[in-house]
C-alpha positions in Angstrom: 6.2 -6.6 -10.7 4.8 -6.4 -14.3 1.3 -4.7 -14.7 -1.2 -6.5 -16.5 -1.1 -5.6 -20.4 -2.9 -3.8 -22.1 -3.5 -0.4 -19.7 -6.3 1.6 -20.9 -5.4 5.3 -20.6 -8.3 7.7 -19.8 -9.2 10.6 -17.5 -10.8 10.4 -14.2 -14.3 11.7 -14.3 -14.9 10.8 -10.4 -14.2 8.5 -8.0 -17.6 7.7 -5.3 -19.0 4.9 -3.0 -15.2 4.1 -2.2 -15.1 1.2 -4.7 -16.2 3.0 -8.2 -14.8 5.4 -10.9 -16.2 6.6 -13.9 -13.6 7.0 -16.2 -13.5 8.5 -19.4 -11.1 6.8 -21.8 -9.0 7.7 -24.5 -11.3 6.4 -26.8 -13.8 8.5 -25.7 -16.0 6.2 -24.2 -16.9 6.6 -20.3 -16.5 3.1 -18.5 -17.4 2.3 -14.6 -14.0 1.0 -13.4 -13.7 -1.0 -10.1 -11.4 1.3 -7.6 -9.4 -1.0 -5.3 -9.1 1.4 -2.5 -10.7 1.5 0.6 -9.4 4.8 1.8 -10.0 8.6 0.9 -7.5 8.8 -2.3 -6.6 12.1 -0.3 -4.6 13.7 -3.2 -4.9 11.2 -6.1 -8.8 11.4 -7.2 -9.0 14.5 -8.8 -11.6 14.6 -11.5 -9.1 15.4 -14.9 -6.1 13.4 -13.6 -5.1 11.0 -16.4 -5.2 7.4 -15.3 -4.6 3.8 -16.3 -7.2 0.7 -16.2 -6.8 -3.1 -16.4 -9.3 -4.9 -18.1 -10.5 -8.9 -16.8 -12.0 -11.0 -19.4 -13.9 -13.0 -16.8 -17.6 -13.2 -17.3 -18.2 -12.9 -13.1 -17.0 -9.1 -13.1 -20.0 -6.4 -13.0 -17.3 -4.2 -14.1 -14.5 -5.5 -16.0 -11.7 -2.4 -15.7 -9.8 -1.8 -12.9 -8.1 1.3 -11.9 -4.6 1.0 -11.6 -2.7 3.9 -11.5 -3.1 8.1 -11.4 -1.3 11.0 -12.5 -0.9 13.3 -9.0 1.9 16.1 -8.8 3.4 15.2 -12.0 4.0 11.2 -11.5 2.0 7.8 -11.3 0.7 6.7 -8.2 -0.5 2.9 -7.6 -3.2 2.6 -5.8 -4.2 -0.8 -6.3 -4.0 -1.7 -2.7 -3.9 -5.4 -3.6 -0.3 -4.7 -4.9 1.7 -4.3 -2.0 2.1 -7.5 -0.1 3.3 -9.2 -3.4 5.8 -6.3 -4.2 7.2 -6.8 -0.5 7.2 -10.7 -1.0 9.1 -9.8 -4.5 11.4 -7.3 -3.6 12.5 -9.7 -0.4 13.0 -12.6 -2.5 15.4 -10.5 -4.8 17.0 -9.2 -2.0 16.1 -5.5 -2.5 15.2 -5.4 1.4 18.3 -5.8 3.1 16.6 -5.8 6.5 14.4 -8.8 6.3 16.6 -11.3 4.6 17.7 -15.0 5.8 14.3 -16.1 6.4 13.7 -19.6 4.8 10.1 -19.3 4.9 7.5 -16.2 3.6 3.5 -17.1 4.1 1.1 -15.0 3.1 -2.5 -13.8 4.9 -1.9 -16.3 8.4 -4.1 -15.9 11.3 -2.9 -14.5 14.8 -3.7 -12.5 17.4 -7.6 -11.7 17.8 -8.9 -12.6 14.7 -6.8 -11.0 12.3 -4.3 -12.4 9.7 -0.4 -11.1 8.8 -0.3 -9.7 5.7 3.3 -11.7 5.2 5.0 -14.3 7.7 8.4 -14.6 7.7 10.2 -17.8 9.5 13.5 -19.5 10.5 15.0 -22.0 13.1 13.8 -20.1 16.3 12.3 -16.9 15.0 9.5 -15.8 13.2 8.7 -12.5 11.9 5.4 -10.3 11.8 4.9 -8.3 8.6 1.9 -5.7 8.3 2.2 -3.7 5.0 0.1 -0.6 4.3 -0.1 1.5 1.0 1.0 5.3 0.6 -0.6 7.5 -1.4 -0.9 10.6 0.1 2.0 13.1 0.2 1.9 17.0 1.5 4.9 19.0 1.8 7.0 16.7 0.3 6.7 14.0 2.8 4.5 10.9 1.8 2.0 10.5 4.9 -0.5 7.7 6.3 -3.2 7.0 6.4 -5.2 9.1 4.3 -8.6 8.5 6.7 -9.2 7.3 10.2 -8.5 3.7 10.0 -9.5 0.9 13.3 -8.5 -1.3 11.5 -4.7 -0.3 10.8 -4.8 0.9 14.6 -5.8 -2.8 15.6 -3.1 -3.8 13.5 -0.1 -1.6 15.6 -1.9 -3.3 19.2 -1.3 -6.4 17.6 2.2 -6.1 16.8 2.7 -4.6 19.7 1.2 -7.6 21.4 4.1 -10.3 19.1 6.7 -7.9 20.1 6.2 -8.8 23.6 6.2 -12.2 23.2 9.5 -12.3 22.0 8.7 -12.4 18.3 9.7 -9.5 15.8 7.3 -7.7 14.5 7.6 -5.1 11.2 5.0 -2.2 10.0 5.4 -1.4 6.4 5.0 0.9 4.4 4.8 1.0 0.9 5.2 4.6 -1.0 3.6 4.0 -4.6 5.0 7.2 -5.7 8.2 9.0 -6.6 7.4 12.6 -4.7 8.0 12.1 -0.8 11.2 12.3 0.5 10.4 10.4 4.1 7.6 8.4 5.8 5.3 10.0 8.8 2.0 9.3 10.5 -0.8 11.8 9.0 -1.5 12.9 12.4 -4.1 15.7 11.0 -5.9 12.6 9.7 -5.6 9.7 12.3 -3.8 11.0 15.7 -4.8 8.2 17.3 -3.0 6.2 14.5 0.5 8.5 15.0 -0.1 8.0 18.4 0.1 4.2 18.4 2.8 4.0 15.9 4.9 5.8 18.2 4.6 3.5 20.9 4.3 0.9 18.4 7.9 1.9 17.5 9.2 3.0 21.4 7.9 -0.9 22.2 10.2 -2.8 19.7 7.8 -2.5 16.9 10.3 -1.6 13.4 8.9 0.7 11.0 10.5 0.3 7.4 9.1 2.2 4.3 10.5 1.8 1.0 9.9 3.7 -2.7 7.8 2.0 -5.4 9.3 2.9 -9.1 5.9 3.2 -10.8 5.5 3.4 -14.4 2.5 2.0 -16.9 4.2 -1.5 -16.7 5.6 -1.9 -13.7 5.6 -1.1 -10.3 9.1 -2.0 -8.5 10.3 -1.0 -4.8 14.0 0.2 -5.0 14.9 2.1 -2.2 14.5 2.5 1.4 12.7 5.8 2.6 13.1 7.0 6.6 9.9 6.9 9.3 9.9 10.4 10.6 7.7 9.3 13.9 
């Protein structure tokens, strides 16, 4: 998946109220950029790290920039949490995800369960399949861990896998690792135990857990290769 062009490099001056970062670019001028992230950034908002905006022309946007990608341990991060359902759509569509092909149909965002939506849909003659994708950011000792702060919401999303599994559907939690440090996928238990605890039984119910790499570079962020969930 191509970035959007141009990418304004900078440096992060700090990231607050979950949604904002001032940035100052290389330009020198210091811009509010919006941060489309809902979690801690555990790792990748240290003030200094050098970072990359987008920029909308739409006349609607308080602030215009985006933040896009940072500079932790050495390599970029995306964490543009908007990215990863369309990388998954892209990467099964050109085959790169071996474990999810033959499916003649991919939906995006469709309602099931209580009152929640699939981040991707997959269906065929007499099956259907339950993708939920999650971003990864956050990696200590070099394995690449989530999530990065408590999250109800991605706990409500393992119940309600759990729930398709047993209805004789297949259902699939996701993880995307937007970075080239980690060397396996596991539940930041430190963080969210109740999480770790309910992907385990997520998993020991049917649930499967795939996690794949993310190339990321200032013009593109591609997932190439399949990482291991240590649960």
């Amino acid at each position: 998946m191509k970035l959007p062009t141009p990418l304004y490099p900078g440096r992060l001056i700090s990231r607050y109220q979950r949604f904002l970062a001032d940035v100052e670019l290389d330009t020198g001028a210091v811009v509010t950029a919006h941060c489309p992230n809902s979690g801690s950034m555990k790792g990748c908002n240290l003030p200094g790290s050098p970072v990359y905006l987008s920029r909308s022309d739409s006349p609607d946007r308080k602030y215009p920039y985006t933040w896009e990608l940072v500079q932790a341990d050495g390599c970029w991060a995306g964490i543009n949490t908007q990215l990863p359902n369309r990388l998954v759509r892209e990467a099964i569509e050109n085959g790169v995800v071996r474990e999810l092909q033959g499916y003649a149909d991919i939906r995006p965002e469709v309602r099931y369960g209580e009152n929640s939506r699939i981040d991707l849909l997959l269906s065929r003659p007499g099956e259907r399949c339950y993708v939920e994708v999650k971003n990864v950011t956050l990696v200590e000792g070099g394995r690449a861990l989530f999530p990065d702060a408590v999250t109800a919401r991605g706990q409500k999303h393992l119940r309600e896998l759990m729930s398709v599994v047993k209805k004789g559907e297949r259902g699939v939690i996701f993880f995307v690792v937007q970075r080239a440090d980690g060397d396996a996928v596991a539940p930041a238990d430190r963080i969210d135990p109740e999480y770790g605890r309910l992907l385990r039984l997520a998993v020991a119910e049917g649930v499967e857990a795939l996690a794949y790499r993310a190339r990321v570079t200032p013009s593109e962020v591609v997932l190439t290769e399949r990482l291991p969930v240590v649960v």
